[in-house]
N, C-alpha and C positions, 0 to 999 in steps of 0.2 A: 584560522577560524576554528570556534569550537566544535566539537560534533556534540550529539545528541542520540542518545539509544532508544532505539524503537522496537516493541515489540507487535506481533501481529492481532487484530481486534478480530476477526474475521471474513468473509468473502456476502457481498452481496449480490442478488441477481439482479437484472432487468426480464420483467414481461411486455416491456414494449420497444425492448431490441434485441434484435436476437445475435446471440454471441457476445454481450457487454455485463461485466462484471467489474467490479470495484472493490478492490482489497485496500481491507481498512485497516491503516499502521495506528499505532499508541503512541504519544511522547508520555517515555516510561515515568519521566518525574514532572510531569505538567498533565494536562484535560486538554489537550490538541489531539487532532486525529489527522494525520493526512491517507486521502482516498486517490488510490492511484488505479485508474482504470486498465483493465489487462481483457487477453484474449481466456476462451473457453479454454483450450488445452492446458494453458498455464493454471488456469483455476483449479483446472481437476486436478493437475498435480500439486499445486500448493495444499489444497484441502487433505489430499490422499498422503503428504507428508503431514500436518496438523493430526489425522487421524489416524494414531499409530495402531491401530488393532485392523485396516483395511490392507493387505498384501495384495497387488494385482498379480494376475495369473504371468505374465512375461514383463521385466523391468518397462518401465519409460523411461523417455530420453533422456530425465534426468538424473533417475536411478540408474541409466548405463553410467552416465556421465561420473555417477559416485562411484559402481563398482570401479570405470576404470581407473579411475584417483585412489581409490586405495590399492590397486593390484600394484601402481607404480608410486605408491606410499605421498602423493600429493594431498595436502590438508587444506583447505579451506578455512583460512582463520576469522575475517571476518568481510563482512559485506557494506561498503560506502554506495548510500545515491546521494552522490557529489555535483548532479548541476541539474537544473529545470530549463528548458527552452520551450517557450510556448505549447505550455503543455506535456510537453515531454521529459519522463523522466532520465536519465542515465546514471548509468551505476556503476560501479569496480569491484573487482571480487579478486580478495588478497589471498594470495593461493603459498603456499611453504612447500621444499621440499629439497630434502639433506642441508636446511640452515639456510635458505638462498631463497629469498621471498621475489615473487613475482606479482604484478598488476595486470589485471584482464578486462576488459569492456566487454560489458554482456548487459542486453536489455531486463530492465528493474524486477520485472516478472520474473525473469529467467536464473536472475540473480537470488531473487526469495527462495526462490521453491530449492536451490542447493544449500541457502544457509542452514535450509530447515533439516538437510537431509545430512550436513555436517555439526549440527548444535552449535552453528557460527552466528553471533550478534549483529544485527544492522543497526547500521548509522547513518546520520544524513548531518547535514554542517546548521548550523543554528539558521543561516540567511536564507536557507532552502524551506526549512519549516516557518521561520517567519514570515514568507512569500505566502506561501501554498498549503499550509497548514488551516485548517478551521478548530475555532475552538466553542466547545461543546459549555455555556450556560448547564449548570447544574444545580436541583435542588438543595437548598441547604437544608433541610431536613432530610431530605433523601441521603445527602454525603454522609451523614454526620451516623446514619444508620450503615453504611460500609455497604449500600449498595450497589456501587458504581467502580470496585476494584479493578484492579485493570487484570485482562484473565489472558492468559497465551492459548487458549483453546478455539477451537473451529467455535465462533458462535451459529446457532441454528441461520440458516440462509435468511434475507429481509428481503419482500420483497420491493424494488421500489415504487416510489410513485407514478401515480397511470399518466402522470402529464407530462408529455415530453419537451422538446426544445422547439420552440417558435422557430419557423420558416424563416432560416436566414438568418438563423443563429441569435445570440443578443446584442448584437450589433445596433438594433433600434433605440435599447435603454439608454438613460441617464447612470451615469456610477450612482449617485443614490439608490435610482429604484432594483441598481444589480446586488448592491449591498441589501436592500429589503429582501429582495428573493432569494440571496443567499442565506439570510437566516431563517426563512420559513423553508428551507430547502432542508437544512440541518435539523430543523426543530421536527421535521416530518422522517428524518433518517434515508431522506434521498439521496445519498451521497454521488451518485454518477451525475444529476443535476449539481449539483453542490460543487463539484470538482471543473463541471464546463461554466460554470458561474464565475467561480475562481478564476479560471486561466483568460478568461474573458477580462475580467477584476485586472489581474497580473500586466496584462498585455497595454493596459490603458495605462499602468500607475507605470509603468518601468522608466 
């Protein structure tokens, strides 16, 4: 399977759930975005690696986790989320050290926020992004003006939209009308809806 290099687009908030955030990946040579839903703490430190000029007063866990990797000269070379299950993402984090490369299972989040803090690439395998990937309609005039470049920086937070998820999930829809809401779900930059659209989508089509 091929993989696919993703860079990170930035972190979204919800104001009508509290603790739900959506970190938005890039497919670096395509207009896909996959949004993978993550907890508060991992956001704050995803964002607080994104934004190199923020030094916290005492490391977090994932700056222990760096310091103690270099003290015992372990490299993080790069980061696969290699499987989707109903929603859920998981990942591997290829770790080196004296020549003798190792695999680790660490949840998706947990796995970003060390790539960012070893300058290590993530990847995902083509069948994962063609699952769970959404892709973003763009102006052609807009494109053509280099609006739309893909940026590795923290974008300013979004917040999402105020309408949440139907009571009992979308279990009620048609796949059409989930394919409708999914693209006005995009087109509004809701992506936390977006992504429970998706796995709703994923779970019927599999």
């Amino acid at each position: 399977m091929s993989l696919v290099k993703l860079t990170i687009k930035g972190i979204s908030y919800s104001q009508t759930q509290n603790g739900a955030y959506a970190l938005i990946l890039n497919e670096v040579d395509g207009e896909r975005k996959l949004p993978i839903v993550i907890g508060a703490f991992e956001a704050q430190s995803i964002a607080i690696a994104l934004e190199k000029e923020i030094k916290p007063p005492r490391p977090l866990t994932h700056d222990l986790f760096k310091n103690f990797a270099d003290r015992f000269d372990i490299v993080v070379k790069q980061v696969i989320i290699h499987k989707l299950v109903d929603g859920v993402f998981f990942s591997s984090i290829i770790c080196e050290r004296d020549r003798i490369e190792e695999i680790i299972d660490a949840r998706t989040s947990d796995a970003i926020a060390l790539a960012l803090r070893f300058n290590a690439p993530i990847f995902t395998y083509k069948n994962i992004l063609d699952k769970a990937g959404i892709y973003l309609k763009i102006n052609p005039e807009e494109q053509e003006g280099g609006e739309h470049e893909i940026d590795d920086v923290l974008t300013p937070p979004q917040t999402f939209g105020t309408e949440s998820a139907p009571t009992g999930g979308y279990s009620q829809y048609s796949l059409q009308e989930l394919h409708e809401q999914l693209e006005n779900a995009v087109q509004n930059e809701d992506y936390e809806k977006a992504a429970s659209i998706r796995d709703e989508i994923s779970k019927r089509e599999s």
